[in-house]
C-alpha positions in Angstrom: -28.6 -1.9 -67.8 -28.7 -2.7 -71.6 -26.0 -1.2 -74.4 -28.7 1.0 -75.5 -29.6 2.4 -72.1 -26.0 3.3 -71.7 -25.9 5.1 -74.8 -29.1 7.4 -73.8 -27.0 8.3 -70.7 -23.6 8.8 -72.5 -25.7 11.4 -74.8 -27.5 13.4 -72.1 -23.7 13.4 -70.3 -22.0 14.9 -73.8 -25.1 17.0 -74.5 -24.5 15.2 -78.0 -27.6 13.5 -80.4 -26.9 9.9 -81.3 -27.8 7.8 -84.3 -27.5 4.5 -85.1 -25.4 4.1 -88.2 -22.0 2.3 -89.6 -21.0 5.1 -90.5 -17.9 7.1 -89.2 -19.9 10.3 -88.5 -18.9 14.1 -85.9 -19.9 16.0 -83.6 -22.1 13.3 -82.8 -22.6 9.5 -80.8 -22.8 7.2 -83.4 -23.2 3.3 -82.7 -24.3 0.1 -84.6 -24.5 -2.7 -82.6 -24.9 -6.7 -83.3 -27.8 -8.9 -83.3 -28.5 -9.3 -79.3 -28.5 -5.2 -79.3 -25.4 -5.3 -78.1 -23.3 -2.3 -78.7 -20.0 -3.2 -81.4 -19.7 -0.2 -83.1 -19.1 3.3 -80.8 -18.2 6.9 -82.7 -17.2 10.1 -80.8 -14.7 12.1 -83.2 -14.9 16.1 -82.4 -17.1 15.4 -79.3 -14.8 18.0 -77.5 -13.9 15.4 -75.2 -11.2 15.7 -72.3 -10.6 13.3 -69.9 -12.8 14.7 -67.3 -15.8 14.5 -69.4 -15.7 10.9 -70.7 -19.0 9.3 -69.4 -17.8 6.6 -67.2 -20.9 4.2 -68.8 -18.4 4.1 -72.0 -16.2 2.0 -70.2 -19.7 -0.7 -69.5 -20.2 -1.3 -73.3 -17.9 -4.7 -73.1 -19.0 -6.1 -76.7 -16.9 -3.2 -77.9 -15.2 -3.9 -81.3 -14.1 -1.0 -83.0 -13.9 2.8 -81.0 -13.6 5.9 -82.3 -12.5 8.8 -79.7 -10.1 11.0 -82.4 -10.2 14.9 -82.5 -10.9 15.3 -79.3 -8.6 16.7 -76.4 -8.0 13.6 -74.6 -4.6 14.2 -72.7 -4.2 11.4 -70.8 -4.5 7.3 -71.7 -8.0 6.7 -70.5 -6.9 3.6 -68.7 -11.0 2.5 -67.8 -10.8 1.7 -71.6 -8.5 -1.4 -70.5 -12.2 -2.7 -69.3 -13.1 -2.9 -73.4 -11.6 -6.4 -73.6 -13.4 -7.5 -77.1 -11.9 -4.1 -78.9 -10.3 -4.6 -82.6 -10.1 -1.3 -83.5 -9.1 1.8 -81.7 -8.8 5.4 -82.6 -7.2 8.1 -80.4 -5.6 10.0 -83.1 -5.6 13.6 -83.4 -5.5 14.4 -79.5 -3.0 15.5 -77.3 -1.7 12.4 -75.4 1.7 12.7 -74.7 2.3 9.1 -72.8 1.1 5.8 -73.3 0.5 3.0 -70.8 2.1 -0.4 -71.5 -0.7 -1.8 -69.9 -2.4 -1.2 -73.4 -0.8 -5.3 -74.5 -3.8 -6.2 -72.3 -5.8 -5.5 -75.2 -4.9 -9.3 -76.6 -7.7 -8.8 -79.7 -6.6 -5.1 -81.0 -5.7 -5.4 -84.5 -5.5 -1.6 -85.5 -4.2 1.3 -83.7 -4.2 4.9 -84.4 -2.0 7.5 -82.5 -1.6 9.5 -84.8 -2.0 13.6 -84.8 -0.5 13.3 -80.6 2.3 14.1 -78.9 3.9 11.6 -78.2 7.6 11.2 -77.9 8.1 7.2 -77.0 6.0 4.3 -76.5 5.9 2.2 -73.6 7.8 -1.2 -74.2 4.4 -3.2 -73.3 3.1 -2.0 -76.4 5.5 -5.0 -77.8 3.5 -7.7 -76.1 0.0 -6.7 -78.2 -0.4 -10.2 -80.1 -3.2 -9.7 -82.4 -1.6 -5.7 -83.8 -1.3 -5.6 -87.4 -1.9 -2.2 -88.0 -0.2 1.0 -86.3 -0.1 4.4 -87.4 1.9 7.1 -85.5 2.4 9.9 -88.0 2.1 13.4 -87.2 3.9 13.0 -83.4 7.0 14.1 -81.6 8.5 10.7 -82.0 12.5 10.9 -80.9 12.7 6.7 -79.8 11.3 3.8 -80.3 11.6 1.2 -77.3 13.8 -1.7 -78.1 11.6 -5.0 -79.3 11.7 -8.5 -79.6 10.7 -9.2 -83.1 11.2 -12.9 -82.4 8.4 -12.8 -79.6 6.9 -9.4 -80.4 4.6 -8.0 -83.2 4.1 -10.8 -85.0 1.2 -10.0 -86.6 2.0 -6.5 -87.4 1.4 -5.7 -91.4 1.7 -2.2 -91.0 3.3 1.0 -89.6 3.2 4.6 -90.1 5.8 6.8 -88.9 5.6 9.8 -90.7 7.2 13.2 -89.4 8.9 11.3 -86.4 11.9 13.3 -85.3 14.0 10.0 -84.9 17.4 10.2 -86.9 17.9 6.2 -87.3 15.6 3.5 -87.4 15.9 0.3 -84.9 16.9 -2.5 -86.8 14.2 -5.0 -85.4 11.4 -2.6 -87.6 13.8 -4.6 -89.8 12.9 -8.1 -88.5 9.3 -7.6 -88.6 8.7 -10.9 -90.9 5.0 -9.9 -91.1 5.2 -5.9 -91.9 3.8 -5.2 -95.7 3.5 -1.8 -95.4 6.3 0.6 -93.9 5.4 4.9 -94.4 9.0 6.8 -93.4 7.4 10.1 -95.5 9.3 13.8 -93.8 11.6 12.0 -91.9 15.6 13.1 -91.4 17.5 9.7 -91.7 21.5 9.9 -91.1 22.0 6.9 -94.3 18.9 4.7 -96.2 18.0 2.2 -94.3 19.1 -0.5 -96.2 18.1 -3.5 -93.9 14.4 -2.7 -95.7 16.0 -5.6 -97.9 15.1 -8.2 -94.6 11.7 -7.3 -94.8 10.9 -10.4 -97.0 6.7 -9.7 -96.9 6.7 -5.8 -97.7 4.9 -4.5 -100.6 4.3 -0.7 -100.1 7.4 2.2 -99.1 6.9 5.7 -98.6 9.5 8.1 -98.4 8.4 10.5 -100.0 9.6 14.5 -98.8 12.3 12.2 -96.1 16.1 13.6 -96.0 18.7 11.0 -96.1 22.0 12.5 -95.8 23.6 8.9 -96.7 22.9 7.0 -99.7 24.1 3.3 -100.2 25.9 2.9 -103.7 23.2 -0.2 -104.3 19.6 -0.4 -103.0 18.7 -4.1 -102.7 14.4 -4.3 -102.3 12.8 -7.5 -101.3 10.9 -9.8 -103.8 7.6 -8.7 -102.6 8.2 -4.7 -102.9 5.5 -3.3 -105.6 5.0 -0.1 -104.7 7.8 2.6 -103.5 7.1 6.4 -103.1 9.7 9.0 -103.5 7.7 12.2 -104.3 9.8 15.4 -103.2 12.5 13.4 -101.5 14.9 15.7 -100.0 18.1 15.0 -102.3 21.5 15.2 -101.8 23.7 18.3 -103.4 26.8 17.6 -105.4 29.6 19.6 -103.5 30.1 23.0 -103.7 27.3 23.5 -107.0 24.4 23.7 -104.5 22.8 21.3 -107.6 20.8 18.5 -106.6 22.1 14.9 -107.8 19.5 11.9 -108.1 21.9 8.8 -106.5 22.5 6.3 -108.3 21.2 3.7 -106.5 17.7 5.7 -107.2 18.3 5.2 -110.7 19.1 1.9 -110.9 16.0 1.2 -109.4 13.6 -1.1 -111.8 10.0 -1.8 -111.1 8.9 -5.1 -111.2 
C-alpha cells in the first residue's frame, strides 16, 4: 500500500479533508511528501484526536520526518509511533499526556521535541539516551523533577531547552554541564537562589527569566563569553525588609551587555 493510499484511509478514519501542503495547517490532514511519493511531512493539530482514534495506518508511513499531533487529547504515549524510525521532528504539545515512555531514546534521529502544554510531572530517564535531541521544549507542564543525567554520555547534542512554568524549586546541576545548550528559557519559575552554575554553560547565547522568583540572589553574576541575549521582563524581585519596596540586586545592575 503506497504513503498516499494510507493517507486516503487515515482521512475517511478522522472524517478530516487532507491537502498536500508544507504548511502547518488545523482541523485538517496535511502532508508533503518527497520525491518517490513517499510521505515526510504529516500534520494533525486540533484533529480531536484521543488515543483510541489514532488510525493505526499512521504508524505505516516509515519515511516520516517531521509529525505534528499537538492540540489534540492524546492522553497516553502512543508507543506504535516508536515504529516512525526516520522521525526528526515531533510535536505532541498541548495535550494531556501525563507520562512518558523511556523507550522514546529509540528514536536515534529526533532532533526536536515538543511536550509542551501537557501534564507532565517527570520524564523518564531514557529520555537521556536520545543522541541526535537538540531541541526540547517543556513549558506550560506540571514539572516537579527532572531525572538525574549523564551529561558526559547524555544530550550531547542538545542546543536548547524550555522549561517555563515548571513547579521545580532548584535546577539539577548537570542542565549545567550541557556543553552544547545555547538556549536555556527558566521564564515563571520559583527558584530558592540564581542559578549561578549558568556561568559553565560555555556555548549559551539566549536566557529567559523573565516573570521567575528567585528568593536568593548571588552578590556577583558571572555569564559565559557566549551570552548575548538575557530576558528579565517582570522578574519577581526581592523586597528590602520590612518597607514592602522592591530592590533591583546588585548583581542585576552590574550587569553589562556585550
Amino acid at each position: 500500500m503506497t504513503d498516499i493510499e494510507l493517507i486516503n484511509i487515515i482521512s475517511y478514519k478522522t472524517g478530516r479533508e487532507y491537502e498536500e501542503t508544507p504548511n502547518i495547517i488545523s482541523e485538517k490532514i496535511g502532508f508533503s511528501v518527497d520525491d518517490n511519493n513517499n510521505v515526510i511531512q504529516l500534520c494533525m493539530n486540533n484533529c480531536n484526536l484521543m488515543n483510541e482514534t489514532i488510525p493505526t495506518e499512521l504508524w505505516q508511513l516509515h519515511y516520516l520526518e517531521r509529525l505534528y499531533l499537538n492540540t489534540n487529547m492524546i492522553a497516553r504515549f502512543p508507543e506504535d509511533l516508536l515504529q516512525l524510525h526516520n522521525l526528526i521532528h515531533l510535536d505532541l504539545s498541548g495535550n494531556q499526556l501525563r507520562i512518558i515512555t523511556g523507550k522514546i531514546s529509540e528514536l536515534e534521529y529526533l532532533e526536536s521535541l515538543n511536550l509542551s502544554g501537557n501534564q507532565l510531572e517527570t520524564l523518564p530517564l531514557g529520555i537521556g539516551g536520545m543522541p541526535s535531541l537538540k531541541k526540547l521544549r517543556l513549558n506550560s507542564n506540571r514539572l516537579i523533577a527532572l531525572p538525574t543525567l549523564n551529561p558526559n554520555s547524555e544530550w550531547l547534542q542538545l542546543e536548547s531547552v524550555d522549561l517555563d512554568g515548571a513547579d521545580i524549586k532548584e535546577l539539577p546541576l548537570w542542565l549545567f554541564s550541557l556543553q552544547s545548550l545555547k538556549y536555556l528559557s527558566l521564564s515563571k519559575l520559583h527558584l530558592n537562589r540564581f542559578p549561578e552554575s549558568i556561568y559553565n554553560l560555555q556555548k549559551l547565547e539566549r536566557l529567559y527569566i523573565d516573570s521567575t522568583r528567585i528568593l536568593v540572589w548571588p552578590d556577583k553574576i558571572l555569564l559565559p563569553e557566549s551570552m548575548r541575549f538575557i530576558v528579565l521582563d517582570g522578574m519577581h524581585l526581592p523586597t528590602v525588609l520590612k518597607s514592602g519596596i522592591r530592590r533591583i540586586p546588585d548583581a542585576i545592575i552590574e550587569l553589562k551587555p556585550k
